[in-house]
Structure formats: structure tokens, C-alpha cells
N, C-alpha and C positions, 0 to 999 in steps of 0.2 A: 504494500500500500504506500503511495509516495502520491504528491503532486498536491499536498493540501496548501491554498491561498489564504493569508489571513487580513480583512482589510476592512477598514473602516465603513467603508460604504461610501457612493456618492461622486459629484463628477471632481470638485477641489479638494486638492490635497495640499492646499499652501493658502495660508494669508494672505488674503488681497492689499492687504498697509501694508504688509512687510514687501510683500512685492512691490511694491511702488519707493518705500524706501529706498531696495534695492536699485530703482530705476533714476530713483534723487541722485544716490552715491554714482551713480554713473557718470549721469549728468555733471557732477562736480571735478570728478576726475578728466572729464573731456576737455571741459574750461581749463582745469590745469594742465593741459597735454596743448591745449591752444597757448597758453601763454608762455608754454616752455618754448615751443614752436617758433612764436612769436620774437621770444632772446636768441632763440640759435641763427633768425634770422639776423635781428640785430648785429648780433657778434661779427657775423659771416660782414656784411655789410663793413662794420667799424673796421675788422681784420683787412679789406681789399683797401680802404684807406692807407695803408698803414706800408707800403712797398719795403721797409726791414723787417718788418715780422713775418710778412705773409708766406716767405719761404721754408719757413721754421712750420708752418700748422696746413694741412690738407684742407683749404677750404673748400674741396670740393668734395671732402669727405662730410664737412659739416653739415652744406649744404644737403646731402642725401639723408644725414643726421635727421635734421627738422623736416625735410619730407616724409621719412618715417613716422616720426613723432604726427604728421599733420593727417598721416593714413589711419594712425591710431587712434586720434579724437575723432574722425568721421565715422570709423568701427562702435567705437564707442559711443556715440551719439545713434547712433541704428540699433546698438542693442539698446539703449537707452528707449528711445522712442518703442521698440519692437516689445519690451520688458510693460510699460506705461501700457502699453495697446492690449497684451493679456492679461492684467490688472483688470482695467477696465470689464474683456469679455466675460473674465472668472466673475466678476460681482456681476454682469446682467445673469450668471448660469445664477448666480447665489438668490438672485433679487425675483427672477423668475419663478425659483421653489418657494419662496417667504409670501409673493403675490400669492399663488394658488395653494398655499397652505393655510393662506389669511382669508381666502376668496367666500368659505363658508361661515366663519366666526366674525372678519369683520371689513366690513366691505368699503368704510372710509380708507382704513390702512391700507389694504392692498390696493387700492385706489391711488394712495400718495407714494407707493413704493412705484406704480406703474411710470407714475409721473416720471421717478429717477432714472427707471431703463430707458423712456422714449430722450431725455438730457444726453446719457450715454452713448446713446445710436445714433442720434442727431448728433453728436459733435464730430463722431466718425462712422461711416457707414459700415466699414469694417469689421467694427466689434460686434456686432449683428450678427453678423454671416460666421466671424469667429466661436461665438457664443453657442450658435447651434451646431457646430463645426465639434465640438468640446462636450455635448451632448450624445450627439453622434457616436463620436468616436466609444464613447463612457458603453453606451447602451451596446456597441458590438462586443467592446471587451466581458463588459456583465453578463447577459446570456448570450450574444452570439446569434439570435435568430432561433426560429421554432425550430425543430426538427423535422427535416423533409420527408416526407414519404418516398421511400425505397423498396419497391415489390411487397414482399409479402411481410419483410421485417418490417416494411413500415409503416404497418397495418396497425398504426395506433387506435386508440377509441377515439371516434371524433368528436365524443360531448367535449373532449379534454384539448384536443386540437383547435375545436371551435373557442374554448375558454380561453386559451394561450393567445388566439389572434385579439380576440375582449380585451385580454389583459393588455398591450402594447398599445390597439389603438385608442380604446377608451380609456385607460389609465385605473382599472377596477384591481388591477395587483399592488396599486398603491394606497391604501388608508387615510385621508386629507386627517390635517388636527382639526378636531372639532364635530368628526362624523361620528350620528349615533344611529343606532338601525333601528330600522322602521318597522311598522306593522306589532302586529301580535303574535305570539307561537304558539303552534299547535299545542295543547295541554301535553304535560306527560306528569306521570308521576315517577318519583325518585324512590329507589328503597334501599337502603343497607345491605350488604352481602356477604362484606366480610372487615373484622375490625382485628386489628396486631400493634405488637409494640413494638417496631424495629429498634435492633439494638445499637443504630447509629444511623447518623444523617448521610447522605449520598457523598462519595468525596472529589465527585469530579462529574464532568458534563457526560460522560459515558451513564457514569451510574445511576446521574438522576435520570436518563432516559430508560436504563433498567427497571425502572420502578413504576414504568406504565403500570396500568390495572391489569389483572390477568382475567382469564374466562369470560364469561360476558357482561362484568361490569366495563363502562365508559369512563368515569372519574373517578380516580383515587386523592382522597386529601389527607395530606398529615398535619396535625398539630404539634407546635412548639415551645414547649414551654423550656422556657430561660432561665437561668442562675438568679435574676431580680423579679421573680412569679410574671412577668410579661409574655404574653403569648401570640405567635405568628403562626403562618399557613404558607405552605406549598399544595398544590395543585395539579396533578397530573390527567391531561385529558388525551386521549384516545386518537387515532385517527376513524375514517370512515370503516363501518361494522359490516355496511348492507353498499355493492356499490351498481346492483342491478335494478339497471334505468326503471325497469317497470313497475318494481318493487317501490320506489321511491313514495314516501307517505306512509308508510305502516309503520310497524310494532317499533324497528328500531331509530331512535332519532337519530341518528350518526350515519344518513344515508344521503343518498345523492340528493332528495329534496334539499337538506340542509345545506348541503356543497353549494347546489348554487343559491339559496337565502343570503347565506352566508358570503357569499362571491359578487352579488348583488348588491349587499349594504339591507338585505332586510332578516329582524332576529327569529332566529329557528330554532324548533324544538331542543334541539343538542346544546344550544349556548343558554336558553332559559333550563335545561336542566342543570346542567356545568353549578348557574349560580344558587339554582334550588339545592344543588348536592353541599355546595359551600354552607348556605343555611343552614342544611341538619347539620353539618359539622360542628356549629357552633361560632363560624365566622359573625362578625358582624360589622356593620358599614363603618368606616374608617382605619378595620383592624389590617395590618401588613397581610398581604396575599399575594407570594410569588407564584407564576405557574411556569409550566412545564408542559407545549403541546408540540405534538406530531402530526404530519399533515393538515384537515381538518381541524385539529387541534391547537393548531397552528392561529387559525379565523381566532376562534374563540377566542385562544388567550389574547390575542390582538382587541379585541372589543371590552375583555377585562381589563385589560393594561390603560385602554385610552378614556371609558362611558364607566366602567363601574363604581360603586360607590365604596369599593376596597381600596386599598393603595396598593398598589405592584410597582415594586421598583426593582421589579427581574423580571424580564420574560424572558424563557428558554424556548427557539422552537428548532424542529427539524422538516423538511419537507415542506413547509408549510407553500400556499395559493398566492399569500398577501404578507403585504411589508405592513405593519403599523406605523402612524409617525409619533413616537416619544419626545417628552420633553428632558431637559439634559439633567434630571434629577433619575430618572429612569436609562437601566441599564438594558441594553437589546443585544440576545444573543442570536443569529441564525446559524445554522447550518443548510447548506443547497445544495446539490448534484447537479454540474452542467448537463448530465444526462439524464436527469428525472425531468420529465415531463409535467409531473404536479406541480415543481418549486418553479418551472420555467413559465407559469399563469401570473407568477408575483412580477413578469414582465419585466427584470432587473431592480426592483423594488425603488427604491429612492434615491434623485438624482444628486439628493442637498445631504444625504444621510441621513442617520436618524437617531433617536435616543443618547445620553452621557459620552462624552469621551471615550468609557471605557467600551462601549458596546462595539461590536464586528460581527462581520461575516465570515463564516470559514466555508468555503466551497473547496470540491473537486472533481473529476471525470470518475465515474467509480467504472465506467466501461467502456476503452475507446473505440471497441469494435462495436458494427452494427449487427445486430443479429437477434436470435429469441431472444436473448436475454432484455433486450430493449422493448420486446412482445409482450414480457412478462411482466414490465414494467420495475421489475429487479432496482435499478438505481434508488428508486422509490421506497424500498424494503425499510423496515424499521431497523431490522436487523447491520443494514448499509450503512445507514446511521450512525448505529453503535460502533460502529468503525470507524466511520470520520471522528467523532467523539473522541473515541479513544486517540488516535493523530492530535487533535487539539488538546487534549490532556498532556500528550507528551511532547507539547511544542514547547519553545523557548520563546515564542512570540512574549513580549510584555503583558498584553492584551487578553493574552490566554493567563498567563505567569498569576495576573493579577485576579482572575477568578478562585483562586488558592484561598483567598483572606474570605472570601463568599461560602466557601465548605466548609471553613474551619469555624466561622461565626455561627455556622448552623450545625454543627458539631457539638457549640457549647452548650447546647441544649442539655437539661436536665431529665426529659422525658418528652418523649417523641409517641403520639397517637393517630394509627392509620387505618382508614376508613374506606373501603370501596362502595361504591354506588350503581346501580344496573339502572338504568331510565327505560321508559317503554309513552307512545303515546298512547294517548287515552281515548277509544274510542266516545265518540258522544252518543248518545243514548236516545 
């Protein structure tokens, strides 16, 4: 297993002021390359005056002297300006995610932020065309495009084909801040199935992903009670249970209805049970609740993380449809397969990034050949997962390094309470 990326997210990777800094100090040193230029010409000049020195000094070495020197300020004055021009394009990519991320919460702001891209554009046409140029490029690196059909390997399922194309062109792989889902859910009822006292908290992203629900419950939550009686919640939700099209609507909520509710922006059985299972648990509104979802599981925790009345200041997902957008108080982990097909619906998720500093992506090709395996949809596998997982446990990235203090604080737990839940909808009568 090799090939794992670990990356913030997003199209900038550098400070738009410090980049322009950058482009002052240029600027500065050009001027000082012009007035050096400027004395060597002098010299040269005062030197041909001078018929007893002038034999003693190569002025015609000087002379090529301050032509260098005059090559040098104009180099530097092009990176100067060139430096000042992607400044510029990086803040319209910056100013573009902040408009449409404001576009639903608040429509003066993104308003006066528009105002600052059309300043930027209008002063050079350039950084326009740079701008999308820097998007562009972002969006090939991040997924690379859907997966083509290829004969009979590439006899993907088309609901999921048809969702991948959704996701890029309408932008429904991305989460805006501010979105809450709509509609009603189908009723379900929640019920207990099985309740343990694990004898320690997960020690790494592999393990909380071990700790899915087993059999046919959908959410497991553990309670945490702390060294000073304070008590928190991790969350582990399920991917889809039921994923035949037909089927969609019955017994289990974790079915394709919910995929696309959920892929839609509208809330579905599986995410009103998710916070029904939290309730019996004994959560309640404002108490810490980190989750932990897998594919479908992936939505959920996303609509937890951003509309609930918990706090999550961790979301773990793997596989997941959809990118959430977090605020920098909240930590966002993802794991993606360039060759899963479910993670390739989040359409490259966020082009400004998303959640804390500390949050990343960790992606890889879990299969570069095409074949059944891509039929089987394998990449996708929870199991696949647990292997990238474990790669990012044993990375040195910082990023990764830094989730270490996140196991161990949940380690110092004094007594850990684990609770599985089976949801079913409820027919109506």
C-alpha cells in the first residue's frame, strides 16, 4: 500500500499578503538594481573622462557590468508584477468561495465581497481568466474527472454516474455554510441492540473506523465520561444497509431513498434516526458530539457537524458523497479513493477548504487497474478504508502526527458507555 496524499484541501496554498509582500520586496530590490545600474553608468562615464586612469580599468567590462545589473531589474520587475498578478487571482479564487458560502446566510456580504472581485478584474482582465485558470487546474488534480465507461468494466451503476455528473455541475458535493435540510423524515423508530463497556477509547483513525456498528444496527454511540464527571459522545454511523433502487423506502432507512434526500439537501429517515439514537443515548443539545461516518454516513455526520444542536468539533468521514463546510473551530477529517466512485459525487469537495487548520484530506488510488474490481465497486469497501486509515496513522505528516493528542484526550476517559441502535421506518397505519 503506498501512494497516500495528505492535504489541506482547497485551491490556495499560500497567503495572498505575504504574497504581495513578496512582490513589494521585489519591487524594492529592482529600484536598487536600477540605481546601482545607474552609478556603474556614472562611473563608466566619469572613468572615459579621465585619459590616465582609463587604461588601468576595463570600461568596457563595466559597461556590460550595469547592462547586467539593468537585465536584472527588468527580470525582477516581471517577477515583480507576475508575483502582484497571482496575489490578486488567489484572493478572487479566495473571495469567490466566501461570496457563495455567504450567498445563503447573508446576502449584503456577499454582495460587498462581489463588489471586490469585479475592483480586481476591472483593474486587470487577467486575473479573471487567471482565477478560473487556478480552479481549473485545482479541480483536475482533486478528482481528475468521473470515471469513463470502459466495456463491461465500466458498467458502473448509473444512479451513481448520474450523481457524480450532479455533483460537478450543480455543486450538491459541496455543503454551502449555512445549509439546513429541508422537508420532514419518514418516521422511524430507534431501538437498542446492544450496550458494552469498551475497555479503551479508539487510538487512531483506523480504529475509530473499526468500531462501526456491527449486524444490523446503523448507529453506535459511546459515552465519555472524564476524570472532572464531564461527559462527551462519539458517534458512529453506518454507510448505506439497503442499496436496491427498488427497495428504496422500506424497512431500512440507510437506503438509496436517503442517499439521494441526503445528496439533495433534504432530511431523511437515516439522519432523523442518527439524532433520535443520540437522544436515547442520553446526549443533549449543547453536549460535545464527535462523529465518525462512512459513506452515507459521511451526509449525516456533515448535517451534524454544521445544523445540529450538538457541538462536533471532529468529524471523521471515509467514502463519504459530500464535503461539509466547517468553521475553523471544527476539525474535518476525510479520507477518499481517486477510484471510488461514491467519494468522486463530493465532486472535489471545497475549493477554499474547509474546517480548523488542522483538518485534511488523505486520499489514494486503492486500484490503478481497471477491471471487476472497479464493478464491485471495491475502492468503496469499508474495509479499503481501514487501510488508508491505517497509512495515515502511520504517517509523519504533522496533520496526521497531530490527531495523536485527539486519542489520547479521549483515552483519559474514566468510563466509556457503548450503545448500538437498529432504526427501521415506521409504517403508517
Amino acid at each position: 500500500m503506498s501512494g497516500l496524499n495528505i492535504e489541506h484541501g482547497g485551491v490556495i496554498a499560500v497567503d495572498t499578503e505575504q504574497l504581495r509582500d513578496v512582490g513589494r520586496r521585489m519591487r524594492t530590490v529592482a529600484m536598487q538594481c536600477e540605481e546601482a545600474r545607474a552609478a556603474i553608468i556614472r562611473a563608466g562615464a566619469l572613468l572615459a573622462t579621465e585619459p590616465e586612469v582609463a587604461p588601468q580599468v576595463d570600461i568596457g567590462a563595466l559597461h556590460r557590468t550595469g547592462e547586467g545589473v539593468g537585465v536584472l531589474r527588468a527580470e525582477l520587475e516581471d517577477a515583480c508584477a507576475g508575483t502582484l498578478l497571482m496575489a490578486d487571482a488567489f484572493e478572487v479564487v479566495e473571495l469567490r468561495a466566501q461570496a457563495d458560502a455567504l450567498a445563503l446566510a447573508d446576502d449584503a456580504a456577499a454582495k460587498t465581497i462581489q463588489a471586490r472581485i469585479d475592483r480586481l478584474i476591472d483593474g486587470d482582465a487577467r486575473v479573471g481568466v487567471m482565477a478560473d485558470w487556478l480552479v481549473a487546474d485545482w479541480v483536475g488534480r482533486r478528482h481528475g474527472g468521473l470515471p469513463e465507461p470502459m466495456g463491461v468494466f465500466g458498467m458502473l451503476p448509473s444512479l451513481l454516474l448520474a450523481g457524480g455528473f450532479a455533483g460537478i455541475t450543480s455543486l450538491l458535493g459541496k455543503v454551502p455554510a449555512g445549509t439546513v435540510l429541508k422537508g420532514v423524515a419518514d418516521p422511524v423508530r430507534v431501538t437498542p441492540t446492544a450496550t458494552s463497556t469498551p475497555a479503551g477509547a479508539p487510538k487512531g483513525v483506523a480504529g475509530a473506523l473499526t468500531r462501526m456498528p456491527s449486524t444490523s444496527a446503523q448507529v453506535a454511540v459511546e459515552k465519555y465520561t472524564m476524570a472532572d464527571g464531564a461527559t462527551r459522545y462519539v458517534t458512529y454511523v453506518k454507510g448505506t444497509q439497503n442499496s436496491v433502487p427498488w427497495e428504496a423506502g422500506e424497512e431500512d432507512p440507510w437506503d438509496m431513498k436517503s442517499n439521494l434526500e441526503l445528496y439533495q439537501g433534504q432530511r431523511s429517515a437515516s439522519y432523523q434516526a442518527t439524532v433520535d439514537a443520540l437522544a436515547a443515548a442520553g446526549a443533549e443539545p449543547g453536549d460535545r458530539v464527535d462523529v465518525v461516518g462512512y459513506s452515507q454516513g459521511g451526509m449525516i455526520a456533515a448535517h451534524l457537524a454544521m445544523e445540529s444542536d450538538y457541538d462536533v468539533a471532529m468529524q471523521l468521514t471515509a467514502g463519504s458523497p459530500q464535503e461539509s463546510s466547517l468553521d475553523d473551530g471544527q476539525t474535518l477529517i476525510q479520507l477518499s479513493h481517486s477510484d471510488d466512485v461514491v467519494a468522486r459525487l463530493a465532486a472535489g469537495g471545497s475549493a477554499e477548504g474547509t474546517g480548523s487548520p488542522d483538518s485534511f484530506t488523505a486520499s489514494r488510488e486503492v486500484d490503478p487497474q481497471d477491471g471487476l474490481y472497479d464493478l464491485s465497486l471495491q475502492p468503496h469497501a469499508l474495509e479499503a478504508y481501514i487501510e488508508t486509515a491505517q497509512l495515515v496513522d502511520a504517517s509523519s505528516d504533522p496533520r496526521a502526527e497531530a490527531l495523536d493528542a485527539y486519542w489520547r484526550e479521549l483515552g483519559d476517559a474514566v468510563e466509556i458507555e457503548r450503545t448500538e441502535f437498529h432504526a427501521e421506518r415506521v409504517r403508517e397505519q
